[in-house]
C-alpha positions as CSV (number, residue, x, y, z in Angstrom):
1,X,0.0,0.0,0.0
2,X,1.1,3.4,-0.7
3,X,2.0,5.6,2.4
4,X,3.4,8.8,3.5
5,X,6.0,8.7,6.6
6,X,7.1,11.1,9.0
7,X,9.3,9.7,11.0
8,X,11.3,11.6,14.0
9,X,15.2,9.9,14.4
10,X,16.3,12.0,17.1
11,X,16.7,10.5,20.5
12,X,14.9,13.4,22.9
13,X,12.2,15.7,22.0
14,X,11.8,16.7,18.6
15,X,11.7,20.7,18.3
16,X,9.2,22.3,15.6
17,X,12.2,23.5,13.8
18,X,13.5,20.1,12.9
19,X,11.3,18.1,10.2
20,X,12.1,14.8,8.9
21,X,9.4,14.9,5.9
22,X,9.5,11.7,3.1
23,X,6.8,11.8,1.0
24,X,5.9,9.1,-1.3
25,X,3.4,8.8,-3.6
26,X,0.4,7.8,-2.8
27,X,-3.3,8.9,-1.6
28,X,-4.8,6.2,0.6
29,X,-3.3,6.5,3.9
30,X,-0.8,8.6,5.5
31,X,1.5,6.9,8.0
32,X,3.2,8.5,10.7
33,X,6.0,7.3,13.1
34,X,6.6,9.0,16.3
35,X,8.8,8.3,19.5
36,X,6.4,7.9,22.5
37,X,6.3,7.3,26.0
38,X,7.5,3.8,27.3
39,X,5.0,1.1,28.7
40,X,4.8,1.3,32.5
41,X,3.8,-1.6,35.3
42,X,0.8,-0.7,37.0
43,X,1.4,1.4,40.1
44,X,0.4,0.8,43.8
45,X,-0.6,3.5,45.1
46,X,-1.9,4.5,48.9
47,X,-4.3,6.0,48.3
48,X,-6.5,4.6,45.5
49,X,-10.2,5.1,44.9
50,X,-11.1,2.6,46.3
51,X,-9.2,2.9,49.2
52,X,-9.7,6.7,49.7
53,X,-14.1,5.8,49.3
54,X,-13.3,3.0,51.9
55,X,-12.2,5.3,54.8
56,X,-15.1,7.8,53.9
57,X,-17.1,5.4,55.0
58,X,-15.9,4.1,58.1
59,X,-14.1,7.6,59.4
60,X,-15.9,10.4,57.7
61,X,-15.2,12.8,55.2
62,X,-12.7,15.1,57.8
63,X,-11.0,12.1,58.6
64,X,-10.3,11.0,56.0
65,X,-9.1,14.7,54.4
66,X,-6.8,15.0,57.5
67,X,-5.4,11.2,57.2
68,X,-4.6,12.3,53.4
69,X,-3.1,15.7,54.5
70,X,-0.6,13.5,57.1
71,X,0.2,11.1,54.3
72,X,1.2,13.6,51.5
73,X,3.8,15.3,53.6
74,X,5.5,12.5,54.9
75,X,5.2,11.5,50.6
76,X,6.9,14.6,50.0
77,X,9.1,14.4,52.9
78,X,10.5,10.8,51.2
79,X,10.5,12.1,47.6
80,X,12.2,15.0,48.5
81,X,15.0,12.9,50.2
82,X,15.1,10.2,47.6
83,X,15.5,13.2,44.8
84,X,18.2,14.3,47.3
85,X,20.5,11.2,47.3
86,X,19.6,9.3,43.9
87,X,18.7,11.6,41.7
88,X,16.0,11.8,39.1
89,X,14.8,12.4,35.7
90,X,13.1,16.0,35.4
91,X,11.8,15.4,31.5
92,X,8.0,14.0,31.8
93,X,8.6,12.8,27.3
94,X,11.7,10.8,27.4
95,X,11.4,8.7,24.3
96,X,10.7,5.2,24.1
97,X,9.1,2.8,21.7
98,X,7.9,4.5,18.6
99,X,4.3,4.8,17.8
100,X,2.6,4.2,14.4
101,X,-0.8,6.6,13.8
102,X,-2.5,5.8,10.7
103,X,-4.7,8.6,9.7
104,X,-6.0,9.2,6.4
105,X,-4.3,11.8,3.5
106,X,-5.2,15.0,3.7
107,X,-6.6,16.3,0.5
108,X,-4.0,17.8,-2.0
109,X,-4.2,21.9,-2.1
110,X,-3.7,24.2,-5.0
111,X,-1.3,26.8,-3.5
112,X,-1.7,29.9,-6.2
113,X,1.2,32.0,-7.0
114,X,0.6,35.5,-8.3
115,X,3.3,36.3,-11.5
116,X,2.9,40.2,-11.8
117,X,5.4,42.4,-12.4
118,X,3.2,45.4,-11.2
119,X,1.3,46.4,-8.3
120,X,-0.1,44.1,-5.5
121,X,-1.1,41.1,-6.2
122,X,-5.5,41.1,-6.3
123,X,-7.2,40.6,-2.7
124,X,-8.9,37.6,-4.1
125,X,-5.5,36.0,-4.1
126,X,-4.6,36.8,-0.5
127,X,-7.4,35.3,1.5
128,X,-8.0,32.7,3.6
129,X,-9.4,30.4,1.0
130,X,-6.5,30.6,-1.3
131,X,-3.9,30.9,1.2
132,X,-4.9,28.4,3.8
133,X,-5.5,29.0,7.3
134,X,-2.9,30.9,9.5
135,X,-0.7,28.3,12.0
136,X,-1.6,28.8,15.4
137,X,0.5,30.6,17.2
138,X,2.7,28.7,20.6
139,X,2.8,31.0,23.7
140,X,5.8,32.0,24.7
141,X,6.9,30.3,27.6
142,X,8.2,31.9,31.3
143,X,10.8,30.3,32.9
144,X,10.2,29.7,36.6
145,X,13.4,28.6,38.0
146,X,17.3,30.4,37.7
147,X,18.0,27.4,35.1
148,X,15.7,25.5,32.6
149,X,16.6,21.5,32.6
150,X,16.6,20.3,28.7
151,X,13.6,21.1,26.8
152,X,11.6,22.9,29.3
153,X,9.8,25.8,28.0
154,X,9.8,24.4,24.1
155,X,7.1,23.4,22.4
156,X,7.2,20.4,20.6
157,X,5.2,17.8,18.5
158,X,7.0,14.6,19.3
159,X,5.0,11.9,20.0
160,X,1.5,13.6,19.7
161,X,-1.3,12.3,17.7
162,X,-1.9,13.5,13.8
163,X,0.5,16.5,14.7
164,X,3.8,17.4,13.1
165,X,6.4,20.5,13.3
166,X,5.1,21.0,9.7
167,X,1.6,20.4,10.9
168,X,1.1,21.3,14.4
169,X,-2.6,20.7,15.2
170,X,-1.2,19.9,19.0
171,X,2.3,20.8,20.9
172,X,3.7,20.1,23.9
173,X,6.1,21.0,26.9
174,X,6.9,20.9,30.3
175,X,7.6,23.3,33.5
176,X,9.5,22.9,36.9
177,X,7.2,25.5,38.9
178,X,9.1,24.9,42.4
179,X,12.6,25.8,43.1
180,X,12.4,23.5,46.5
181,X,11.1,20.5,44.4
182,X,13.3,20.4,41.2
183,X,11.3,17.2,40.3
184,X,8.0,18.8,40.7
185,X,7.3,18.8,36.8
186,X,3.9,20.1,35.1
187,X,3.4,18.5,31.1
188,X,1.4,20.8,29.1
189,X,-1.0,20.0,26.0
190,X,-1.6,22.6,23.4
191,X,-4.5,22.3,20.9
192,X,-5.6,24.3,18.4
193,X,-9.0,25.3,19.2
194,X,-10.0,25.4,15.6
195,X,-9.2,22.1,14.6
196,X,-10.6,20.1,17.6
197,X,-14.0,19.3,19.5
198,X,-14.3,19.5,23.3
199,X,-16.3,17.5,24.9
200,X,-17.5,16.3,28.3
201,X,-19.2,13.3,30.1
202,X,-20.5,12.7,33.0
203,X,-19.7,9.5,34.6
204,X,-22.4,6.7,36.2
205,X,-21.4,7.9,39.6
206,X,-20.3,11.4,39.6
207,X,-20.8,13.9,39.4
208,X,-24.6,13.2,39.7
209,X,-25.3,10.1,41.1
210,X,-26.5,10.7,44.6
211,X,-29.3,13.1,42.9
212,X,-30.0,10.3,41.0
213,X,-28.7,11.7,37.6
214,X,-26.6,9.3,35.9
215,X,-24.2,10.1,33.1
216,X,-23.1,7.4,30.1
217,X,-19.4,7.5,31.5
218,X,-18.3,6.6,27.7
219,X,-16.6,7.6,24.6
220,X,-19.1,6.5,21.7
221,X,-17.4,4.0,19.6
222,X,-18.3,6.0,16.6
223,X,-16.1,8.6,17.6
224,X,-12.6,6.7,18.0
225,X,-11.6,7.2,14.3
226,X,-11.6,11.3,15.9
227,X,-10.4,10.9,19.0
228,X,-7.1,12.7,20.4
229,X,-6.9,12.7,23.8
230,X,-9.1,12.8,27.0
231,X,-7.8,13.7,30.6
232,X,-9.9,13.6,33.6
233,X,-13.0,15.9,35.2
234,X,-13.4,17.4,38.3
235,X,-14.1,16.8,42.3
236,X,-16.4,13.8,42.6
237,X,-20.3,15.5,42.8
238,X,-20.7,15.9,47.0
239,X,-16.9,17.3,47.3
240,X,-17.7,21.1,47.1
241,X,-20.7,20.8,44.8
242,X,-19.4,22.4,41.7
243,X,-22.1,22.4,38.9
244,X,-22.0,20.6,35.9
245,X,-24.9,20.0,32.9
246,X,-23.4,17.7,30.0
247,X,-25.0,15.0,28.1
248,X,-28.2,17.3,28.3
249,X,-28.7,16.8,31.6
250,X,-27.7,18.7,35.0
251,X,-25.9,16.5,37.2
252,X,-25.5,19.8,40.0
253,X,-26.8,22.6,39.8
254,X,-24.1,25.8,38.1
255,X,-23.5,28.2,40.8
256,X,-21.9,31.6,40.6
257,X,-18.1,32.6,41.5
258,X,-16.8,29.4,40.5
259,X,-13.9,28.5,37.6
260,X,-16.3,27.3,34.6
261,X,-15.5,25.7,31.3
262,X,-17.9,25.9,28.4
263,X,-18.6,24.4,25.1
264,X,-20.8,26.4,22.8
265,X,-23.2,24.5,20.3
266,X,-20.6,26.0,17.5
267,X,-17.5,23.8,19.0
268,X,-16.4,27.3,20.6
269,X,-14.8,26.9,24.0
270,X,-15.1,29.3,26.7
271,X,-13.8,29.6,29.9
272,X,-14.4,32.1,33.3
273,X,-15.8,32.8,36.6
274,X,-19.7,31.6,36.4
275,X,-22.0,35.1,37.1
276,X,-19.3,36.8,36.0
277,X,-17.7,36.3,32.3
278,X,-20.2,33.5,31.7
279,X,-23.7,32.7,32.2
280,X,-26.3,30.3,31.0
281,X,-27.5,30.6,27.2
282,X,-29.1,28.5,25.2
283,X,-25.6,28.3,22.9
284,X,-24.2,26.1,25.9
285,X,-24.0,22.3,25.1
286,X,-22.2,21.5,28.2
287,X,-20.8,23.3,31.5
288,X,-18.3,22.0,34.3
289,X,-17.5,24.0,37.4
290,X,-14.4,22.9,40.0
291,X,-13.3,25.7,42.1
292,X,-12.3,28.9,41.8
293,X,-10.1,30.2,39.0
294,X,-6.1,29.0,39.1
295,X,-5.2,31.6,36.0
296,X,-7.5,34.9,35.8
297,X,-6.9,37.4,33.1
298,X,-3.4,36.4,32.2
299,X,-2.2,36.1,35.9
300,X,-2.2,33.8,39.1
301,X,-5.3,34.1,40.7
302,X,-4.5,35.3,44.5
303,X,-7.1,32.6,45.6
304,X,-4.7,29.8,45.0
305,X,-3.7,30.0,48.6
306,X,-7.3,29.9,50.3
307,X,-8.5,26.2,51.9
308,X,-11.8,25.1,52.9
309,X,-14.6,25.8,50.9
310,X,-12.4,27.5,47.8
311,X,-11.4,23.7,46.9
312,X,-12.8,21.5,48.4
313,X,-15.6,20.9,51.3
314,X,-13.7,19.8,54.0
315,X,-11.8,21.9,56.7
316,X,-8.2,20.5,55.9
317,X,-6.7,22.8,53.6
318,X,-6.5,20.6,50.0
319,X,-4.8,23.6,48.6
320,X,-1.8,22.5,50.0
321,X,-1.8,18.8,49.5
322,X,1.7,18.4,47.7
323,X,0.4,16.0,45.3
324,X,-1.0,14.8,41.6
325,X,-3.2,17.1,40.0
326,X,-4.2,18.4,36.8
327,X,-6.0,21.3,35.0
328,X,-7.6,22.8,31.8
329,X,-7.5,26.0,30.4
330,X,-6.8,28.7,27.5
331,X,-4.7,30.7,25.7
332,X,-5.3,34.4,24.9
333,X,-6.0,33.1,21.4
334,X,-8.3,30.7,22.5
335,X,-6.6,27.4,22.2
336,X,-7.1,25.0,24.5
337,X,-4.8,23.5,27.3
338,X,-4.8,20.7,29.1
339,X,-2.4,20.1,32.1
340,X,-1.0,17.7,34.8
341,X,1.8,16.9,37.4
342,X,3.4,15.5,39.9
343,X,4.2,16.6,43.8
344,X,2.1,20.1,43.1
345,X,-0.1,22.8,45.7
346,X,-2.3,24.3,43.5
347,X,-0.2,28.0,43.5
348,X,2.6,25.8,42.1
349,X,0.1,23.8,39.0
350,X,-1.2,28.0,38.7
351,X,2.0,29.0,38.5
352,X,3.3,26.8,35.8
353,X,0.1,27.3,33.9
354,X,0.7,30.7,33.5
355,X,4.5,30.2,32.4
356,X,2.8,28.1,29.6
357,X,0.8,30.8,28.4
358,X,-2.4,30.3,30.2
359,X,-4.3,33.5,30.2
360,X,-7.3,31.6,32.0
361,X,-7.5,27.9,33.5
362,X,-9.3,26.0,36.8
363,X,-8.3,22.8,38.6
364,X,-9.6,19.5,37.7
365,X,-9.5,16.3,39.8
366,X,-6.5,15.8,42.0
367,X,-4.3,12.7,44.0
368,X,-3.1,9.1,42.5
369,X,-4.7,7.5,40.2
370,X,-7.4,9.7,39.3
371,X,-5.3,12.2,37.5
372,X,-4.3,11.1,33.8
373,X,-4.4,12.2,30.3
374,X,-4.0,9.6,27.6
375,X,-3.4,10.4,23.9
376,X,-4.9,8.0,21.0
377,X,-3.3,6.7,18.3
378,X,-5.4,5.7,15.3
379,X,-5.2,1.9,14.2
380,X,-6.6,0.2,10.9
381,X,-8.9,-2.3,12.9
382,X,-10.7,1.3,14.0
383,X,-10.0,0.8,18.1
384,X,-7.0,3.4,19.0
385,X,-4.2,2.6,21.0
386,X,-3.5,4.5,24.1
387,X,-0.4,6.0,25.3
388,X,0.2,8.1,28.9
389,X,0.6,11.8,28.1
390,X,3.2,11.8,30.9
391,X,5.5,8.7,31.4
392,X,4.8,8.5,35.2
393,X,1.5,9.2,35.3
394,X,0.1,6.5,37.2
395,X,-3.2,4.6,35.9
396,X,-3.2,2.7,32.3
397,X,-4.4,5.3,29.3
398,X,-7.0,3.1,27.9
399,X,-8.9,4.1,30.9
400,X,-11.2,6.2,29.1
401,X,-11.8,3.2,26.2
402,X,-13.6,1.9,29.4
403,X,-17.1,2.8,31.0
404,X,-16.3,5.7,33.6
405,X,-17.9,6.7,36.8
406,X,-16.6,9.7,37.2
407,X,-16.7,12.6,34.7
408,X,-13.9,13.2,32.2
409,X,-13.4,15.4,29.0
410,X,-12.4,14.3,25.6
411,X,-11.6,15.8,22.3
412,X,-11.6,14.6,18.7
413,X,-10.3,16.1,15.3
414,X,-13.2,18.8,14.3
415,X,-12.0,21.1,11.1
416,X,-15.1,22.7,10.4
417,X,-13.6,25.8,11.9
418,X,-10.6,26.0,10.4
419,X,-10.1,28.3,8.3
């Protein structure tokens, strides 16, 4: 069968100004070879969901919070010496296996050339349709620490689904957003907002089910030959009651002052403080709430370093967990981000959103396993393969292939807006 191959040689993250392009001829399928992240053993973890649902019920929700908040720092107390005396790596891509994504050829594009000797070339010639759509733009990237370790800071397309440096429909990179926790690392996921679909599920248990509204917890199989990647929701439905209507149906009630994402019946995505920059309209297809804002108007939101109520519903402070956790947001342009890392307070996961180019973004789910994004790789028999956006992130990434009962977010190729 004919093919075309992009194939990345370089040991390391690829950067968008090296491209390794063979084309052969050929318009049936478009073949192409990436370095990905290596298989890991299931983790043990502590605290698992199970677990963590187990001691709600026989200590209570406090409890339970408090036994969490004494386990986290004696955690970061031991990773914090083992960093100390063995070392570590501090890049979340290194390379491993390569990955094979088989995506259909793009149609072929007539790219007009104007052969005057006088004058402008006509308007007609320099629009959109003839010229193609603009790239999107990468952020420029903040360094948080006196020295950047390899590749932090830099965008790149290695190992991402259906994108190249010639073609970046997603990037990627990574920040260190504590100085006392050099191995504190945050991965970042860049879309561009005009290429893609968000959307959102709710799961059979949460973030409705104890109001008796239960969600389908699944990714349609008719939507695999799309799909991109998915990451996890937000606080299961009774921890801080953060609204959410999805699937056409309200699993909690949308309150005001909270951190809300939206998805607009156009694919649009917005993102705000409910009451305040957004507000119910029939436009909405689907609404989640968690918290307050981390990223407001381009800048860390001050309410990073409140407890209680702000993120959670407990009295221990979950702010300050040192732990997993993960987030979504957007660019000034508009482009969606998805986010996650390891040994993080939530200043420290706002922080390195904001050196990413986040100009607004909220918390999602936090702790081990819950937190995960997985990226999909598209297969002939029509059932993607899965792959962890971050090497150590700690549950398997074809956990979204699978029924869910908690809420998660997922995104698949959408073009219809690009241009």
């Amino acid at each position: 069968m004919a093919f075309f191959a992009l194939v990345e040689h370089r040991q390391g993250p690829l950067t968008l100004g090296d491209v390794h392009d063979e084309a052969l001829k050929g318009e049936e399928v478009a073949l192409v070879i990436k370095h990905a992240l290596p298989p890991l053993p299931e983790a043990a973890h502590a605290f698992t969901a199970q677990g963590a649902d187990l001691c709600r019920r026989l200590i209570g929700d406090e409890n339970t919070a408090r036994l969490e908040s004494w386990y986290f720092s004696v955690d970061d107390r031991l990773t914090k010496l083992k960093f100390r005396v063995l070392g570590g790596d501090t890049n979340p891509f290194e390379t491993g296996r390569p990955r094979v994504d088989y995506i259909a050829r793009p149609e072929p594009r007539a790219i007009p050339y104007y052969l005057g000797t006088e004058g402008n070339p006509p308007p007609a010639l320099l629009s959109p349709d003839t010229l193609g759509p603009a790239p999107i733009t990468l952020p420029q990237t903040r360094l948080l620490r006196d020295t950047a370790a390899p590749g932090e800071g830099q965008w790149t397309t290695a190992g991402l689904p259906r994108s190249s440096p010639n073609d970046v429909l997603m990037a990627k990179t990574f920040i260190h957003p504590d100085r006392t926790r050099p191995y504190a690392t945050v991965a970042v996921l860049l879309m561009d907002a005009r290429r893609i679909r968000l959307h959102m599920s709710g799961g059979t248990i949460d973030p409705g089910g104890d109001r008796g509204v239960k969600g389908p917890g699944t990714i349609p199989a008719d939507q695999y030959a799309g799909l991109l990647v998915a990451i996890n929701g937000g606080f299961k439905g009774p921890h801080g009651g953060f609204g959410m209507y999805a699937d056409g149906k309200e699993y909690r009630p949308l309150r005001n002052g909270l951190a809300s994402i939206a998805v607009m019946k156009d694919g649009s995505i917005k993102m705000g403080e409910w009451g305040k920059d957004l507000s119910w309209s029939e436009n909405i297809l689907a609404v989640r709430q968690n918290a307050v804002l981390l990223v407001q108007d381009g800048q860390v939101s001050p309410r990073t370093s409140e407890g209680n109520d702000t993120w959670g519903y407990v009295q221990v402070d979950s702010s300050e967990f040192i732990t997993w956790r993960s987030a979504i947001g957007l660019t000034k342009d508009g482009n969606l981000l998805f986010a996650a890392g390891n040994s993080l307070s939530a200043e420290a996961l706002a922080r390195a959103l904001w050196a990413a180019g986040a100009h607004t973004a909220m918390q999602l789910d936090i702790n081990s396993p819950y937190v995960l994004i997985s990226a999909f790789f598209a297969q002939p028999g029509g059932h993607p393969d899965a792959e962890r956006f971050m090497d150590t992130m700690p549950d398997s990434p074809a956990r979204f292939l699978k029924t869910q009962e908690r809420d998660f977010f997922w995104v698949t190729l959408d073009e219809t807006r690009y241009r």
